[in-house]
C-alpha positions as CSV (number, residue, x, y, z in Angstrom):
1,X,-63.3,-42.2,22.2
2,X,-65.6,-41.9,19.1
3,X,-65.1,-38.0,18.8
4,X,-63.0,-38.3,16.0
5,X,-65.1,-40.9,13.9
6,X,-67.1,-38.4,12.5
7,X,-64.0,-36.9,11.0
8,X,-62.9,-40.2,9.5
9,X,-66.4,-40.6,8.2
10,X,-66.2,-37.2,6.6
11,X,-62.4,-37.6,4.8
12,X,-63.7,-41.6,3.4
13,X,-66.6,-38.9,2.1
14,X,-64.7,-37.0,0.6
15,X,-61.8,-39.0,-0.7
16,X,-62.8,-39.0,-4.1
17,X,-62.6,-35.0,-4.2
18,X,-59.7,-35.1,-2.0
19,X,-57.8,-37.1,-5.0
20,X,-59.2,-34.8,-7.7
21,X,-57.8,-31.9,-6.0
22,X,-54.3,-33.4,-5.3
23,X,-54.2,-34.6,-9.1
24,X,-55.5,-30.8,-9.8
25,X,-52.8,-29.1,-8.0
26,X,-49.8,-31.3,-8.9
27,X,-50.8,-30.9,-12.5
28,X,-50.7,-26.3,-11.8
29,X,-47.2,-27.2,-10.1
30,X,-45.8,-27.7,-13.3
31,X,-47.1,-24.3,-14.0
32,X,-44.9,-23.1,-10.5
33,X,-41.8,-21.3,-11.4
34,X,-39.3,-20.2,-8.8
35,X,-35.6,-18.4,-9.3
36,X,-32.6,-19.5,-7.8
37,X,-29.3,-16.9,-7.8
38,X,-25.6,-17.0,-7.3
39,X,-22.5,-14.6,-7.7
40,X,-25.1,-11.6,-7.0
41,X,-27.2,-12.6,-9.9
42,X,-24.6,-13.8,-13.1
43,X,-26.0,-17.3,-12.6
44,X,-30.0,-17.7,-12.5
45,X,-31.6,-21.4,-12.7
46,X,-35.4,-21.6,-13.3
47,X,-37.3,-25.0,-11.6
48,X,-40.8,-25.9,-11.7
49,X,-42.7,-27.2,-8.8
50,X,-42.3,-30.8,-10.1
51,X,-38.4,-30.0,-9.5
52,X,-37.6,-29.9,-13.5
53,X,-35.1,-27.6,-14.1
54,X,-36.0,-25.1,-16.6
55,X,-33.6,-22.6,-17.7
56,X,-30.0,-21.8,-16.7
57,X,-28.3,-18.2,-17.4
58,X,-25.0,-17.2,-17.1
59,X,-23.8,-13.7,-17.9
60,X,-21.7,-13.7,-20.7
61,X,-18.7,-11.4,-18.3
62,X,-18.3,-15.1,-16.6
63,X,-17.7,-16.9,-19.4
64,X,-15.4,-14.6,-20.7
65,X,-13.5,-14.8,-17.7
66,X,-12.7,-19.0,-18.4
67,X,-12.6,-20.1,-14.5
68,X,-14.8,-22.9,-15.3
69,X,-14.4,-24.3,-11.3
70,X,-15.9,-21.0,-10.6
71,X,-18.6,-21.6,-12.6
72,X,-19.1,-25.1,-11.8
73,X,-20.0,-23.9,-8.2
74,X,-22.1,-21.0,-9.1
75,X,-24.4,-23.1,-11.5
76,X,-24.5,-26.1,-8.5
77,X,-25.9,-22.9,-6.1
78,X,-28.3,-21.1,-8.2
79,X,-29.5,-24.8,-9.4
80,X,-29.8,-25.9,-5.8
81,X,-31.5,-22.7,-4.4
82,X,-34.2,-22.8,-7.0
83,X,-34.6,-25.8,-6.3
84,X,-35.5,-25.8,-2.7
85,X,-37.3,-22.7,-3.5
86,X,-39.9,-25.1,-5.5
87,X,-39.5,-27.5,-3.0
88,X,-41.2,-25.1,-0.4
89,X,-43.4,-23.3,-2.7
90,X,-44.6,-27.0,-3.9
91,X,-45.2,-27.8,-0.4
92,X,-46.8,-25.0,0.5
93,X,-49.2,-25.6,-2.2
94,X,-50.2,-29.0,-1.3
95,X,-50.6,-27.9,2.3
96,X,-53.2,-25.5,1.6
97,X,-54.9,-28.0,-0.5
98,X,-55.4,-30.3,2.3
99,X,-56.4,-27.8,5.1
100,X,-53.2,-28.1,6.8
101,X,-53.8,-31.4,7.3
102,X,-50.4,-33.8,7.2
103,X,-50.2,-35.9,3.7
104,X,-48.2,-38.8,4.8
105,X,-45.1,-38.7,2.0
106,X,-45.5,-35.5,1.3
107,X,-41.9,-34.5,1.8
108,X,-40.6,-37.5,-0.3
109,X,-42.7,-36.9,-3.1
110,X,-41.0,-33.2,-3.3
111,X,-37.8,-34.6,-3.2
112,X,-37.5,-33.8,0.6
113,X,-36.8,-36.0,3.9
């Protein structure tokens, strides 16, 4: 019954450090960049692990070409895949962080369910 006391005793120890680190590594996922790709690499989006976008490129063939629904979708894709890319990568980060230990909100603060 009391076997997992020592445990809480331990995390209320260390909750100071705990928040240190989580500011620590939510400040380095600005620093996280991930790539997101559609139409076999004419779009790319850039987002950071806060979920900023951070660059969008389009080849220069695509905008020639003046289908603008076209490229309406493929920015929505490459912007959406780096996206969750960050997403994961972000969580992935935290995760380690805490030991593998479940942060309750985690997915919301990263934008997920």
């Amino acid at each position: 019954m009391f076997g997992n006391l020592g445990n809480l005793t331990d995390l209320m120890r260390n909750a100071g450090k705990l928040r240190e680190s989580v500011e620590k590594a939510t400040e380095s996922l600005g620093q996280l960049v991930v790539e997101g790709t559609s139409g076999g690499g004419v779009v790319v989006a850039k987002a950071n692990g806060k979920m900023e976008l951070i660059s969008v490129r389009i080849d220069p063939k695509l905008l020639a070409d003046g289908d603008a629904e076209l490229l309406e979708d493929l920015v929505t894709a490459a912007v959406n895949q780096a996206l969750t890319k960050a997403r994961e990568a972000a969580a992935k980060s935290i995760q380690s962080l805490a030991g593998g230990l479940p942060i309750p909100g985690l997915g919301g603060m990263l934008g997920g369910s």
